[in-house]
C-alpha positions as CSV (number, residue, x, y, z in Angstrom):
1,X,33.9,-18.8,22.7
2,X,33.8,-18.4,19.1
3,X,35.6,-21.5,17.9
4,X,32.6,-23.3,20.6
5,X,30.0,-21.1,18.7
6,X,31.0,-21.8,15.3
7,X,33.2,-25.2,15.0
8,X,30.3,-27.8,15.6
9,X,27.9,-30.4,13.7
10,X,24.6,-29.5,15.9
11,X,21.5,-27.9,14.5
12,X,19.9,-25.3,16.6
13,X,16.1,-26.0,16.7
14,X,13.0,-24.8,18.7
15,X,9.6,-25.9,20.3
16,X,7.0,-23.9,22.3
17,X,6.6,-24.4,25.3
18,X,3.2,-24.6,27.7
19,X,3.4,-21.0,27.9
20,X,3.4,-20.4,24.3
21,X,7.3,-19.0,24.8
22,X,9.7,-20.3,22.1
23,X,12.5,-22.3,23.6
24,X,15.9,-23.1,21.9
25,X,17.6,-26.3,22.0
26,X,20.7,-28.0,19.9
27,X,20.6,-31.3,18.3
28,X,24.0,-32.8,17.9
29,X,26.1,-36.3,17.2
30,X,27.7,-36.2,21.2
31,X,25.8,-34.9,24.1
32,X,29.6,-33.3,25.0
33,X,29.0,-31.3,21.4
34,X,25.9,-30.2,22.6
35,X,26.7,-28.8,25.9
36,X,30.4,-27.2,24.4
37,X,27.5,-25.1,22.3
38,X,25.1,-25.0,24.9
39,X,27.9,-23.0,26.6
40,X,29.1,-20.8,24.2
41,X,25.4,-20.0,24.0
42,X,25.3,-18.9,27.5
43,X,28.5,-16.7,26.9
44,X,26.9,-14.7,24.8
45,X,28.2,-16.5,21.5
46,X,24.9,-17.8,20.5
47,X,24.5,-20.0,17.6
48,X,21.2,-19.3,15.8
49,X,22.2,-21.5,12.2
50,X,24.3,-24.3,11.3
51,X,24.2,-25.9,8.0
52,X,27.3,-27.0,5.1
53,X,27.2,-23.3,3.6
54,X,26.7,-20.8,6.0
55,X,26.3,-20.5,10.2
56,X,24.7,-17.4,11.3
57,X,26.0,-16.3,14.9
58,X,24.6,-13.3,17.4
59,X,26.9,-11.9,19.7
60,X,27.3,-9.3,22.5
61,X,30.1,-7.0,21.8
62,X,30.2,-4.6,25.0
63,X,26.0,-4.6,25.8
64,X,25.3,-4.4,21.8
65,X,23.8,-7.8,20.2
66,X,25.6,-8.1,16.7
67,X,24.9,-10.8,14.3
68,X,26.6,-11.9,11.7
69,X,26.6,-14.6,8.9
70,X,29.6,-16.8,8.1
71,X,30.5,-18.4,4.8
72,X,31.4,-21.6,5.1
73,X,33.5,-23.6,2.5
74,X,33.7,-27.0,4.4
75,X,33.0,-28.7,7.5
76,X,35.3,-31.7,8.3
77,X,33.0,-34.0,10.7
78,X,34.9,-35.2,13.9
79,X,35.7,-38.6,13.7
80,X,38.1,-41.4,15.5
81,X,41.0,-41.2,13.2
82,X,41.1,-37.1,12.6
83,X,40.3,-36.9,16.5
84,X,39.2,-33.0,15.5
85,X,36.5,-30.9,14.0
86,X,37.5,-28.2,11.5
87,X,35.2,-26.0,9.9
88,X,36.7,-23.4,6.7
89,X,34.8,-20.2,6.9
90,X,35.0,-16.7,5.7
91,X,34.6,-14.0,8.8
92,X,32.6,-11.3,7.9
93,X,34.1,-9.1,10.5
94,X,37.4,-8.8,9.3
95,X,36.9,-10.7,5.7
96,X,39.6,-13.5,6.6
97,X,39.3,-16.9,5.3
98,X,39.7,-18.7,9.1
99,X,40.5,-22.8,9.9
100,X,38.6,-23.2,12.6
101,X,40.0,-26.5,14.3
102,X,39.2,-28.1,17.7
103,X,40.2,-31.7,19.0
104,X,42.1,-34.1,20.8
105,X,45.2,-32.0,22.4
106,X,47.2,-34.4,21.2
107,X,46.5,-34.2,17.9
108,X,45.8,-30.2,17.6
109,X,49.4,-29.7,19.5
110,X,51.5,-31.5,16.5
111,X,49.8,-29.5,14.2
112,X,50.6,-26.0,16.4
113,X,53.2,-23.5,14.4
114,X,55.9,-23.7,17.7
115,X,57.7,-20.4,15.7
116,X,54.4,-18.5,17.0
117,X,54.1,-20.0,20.6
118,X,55.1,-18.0,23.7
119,X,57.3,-20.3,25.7
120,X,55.8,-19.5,29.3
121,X,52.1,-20.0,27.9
122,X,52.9,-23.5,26.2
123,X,54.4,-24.0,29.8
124,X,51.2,-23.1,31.4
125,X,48.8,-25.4,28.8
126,X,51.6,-28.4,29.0
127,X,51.2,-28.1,32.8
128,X,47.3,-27.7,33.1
129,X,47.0,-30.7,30.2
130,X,49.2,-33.4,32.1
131,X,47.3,-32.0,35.8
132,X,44.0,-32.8,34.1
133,X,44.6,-36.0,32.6
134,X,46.3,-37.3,36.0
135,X,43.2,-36.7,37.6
136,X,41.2,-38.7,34.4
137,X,39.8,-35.4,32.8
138,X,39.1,-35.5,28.9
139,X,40.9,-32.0,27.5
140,X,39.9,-30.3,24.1
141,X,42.4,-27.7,22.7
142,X,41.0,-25.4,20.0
143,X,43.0,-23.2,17.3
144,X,42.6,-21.0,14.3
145,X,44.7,-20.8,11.4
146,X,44.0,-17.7,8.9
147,X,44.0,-19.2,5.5
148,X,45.0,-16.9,2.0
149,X,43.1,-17.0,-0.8
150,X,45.5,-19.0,-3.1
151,X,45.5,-21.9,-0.5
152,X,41.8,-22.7,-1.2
């Protein structure tokens, strides 16, 4: 839910409503980018700020609503010939410098370190991946690399 919450191009935004009660809403380039937040939202990994330097994200972590601010070093847009979106962020929670990356399964699987895969869980995600795309499903496989300091 946290790759969902923070790996995106959409804006949140607001409007009041009849009732004078502020509603939320996203803005984004796909209406599938939109309702990936949208749920992440509803998860309890709520997007409140999006923008090239910093995403702000409110969370529940066992009944208690944290949020927290995320530096961002660079958003890489999806497009048709990356096929993925990646955003490079600083985690305030542990201080890591995270590649947050989420695409085409295709394309996120040849860039998967196999050296750190569990055999019988690759299994599993080969298996549900060819099930879904046999009955026409679109599949999006997300992943996080932690980056060091020097590589920036």
């Amino acid at each position: 839910m946290k790759i969902l919450s923070l790996a995106h191009m959409c804006v949140a935004e607001s409007f009041t409503d009849k009732n004078g009660k502020n509603q939320k809403f996203y803005n984004g380039p796909s209406p599938d980018e939109v309702a990936l937040v949208e749920y992440a939202s509803f998860m309890n990994y709520d997007c409140i700020l999006s923008s090239d330097k910093e995403i702000k994200m409110r969370y529940n972590v066992d009944g208690d609503m944290k949020q927290h601010t995320y530096h961002v070093y660079r958003k890489m847009d999806f497009n048709s010939d990356r096929k993925r979106m990646s955003v490079l962020l600083k985690d305030p929670v542990d201080g890591k410098i995270k590649l947050l990356i989420k695409g085409a399964d295709s394309i996120i699987k040849s860039r998967l370190d196999m050296t750190q895969q569990n055999e019988e869980f690759t299994n599993n995600v080969e298996w549900f991946l060819d099930t879904a795309s046999k009955q026409g499903l679109r599949t999006l496989l997300m992943g996080m690399k932690i980056v060091e300091p020097a590589e920036l």
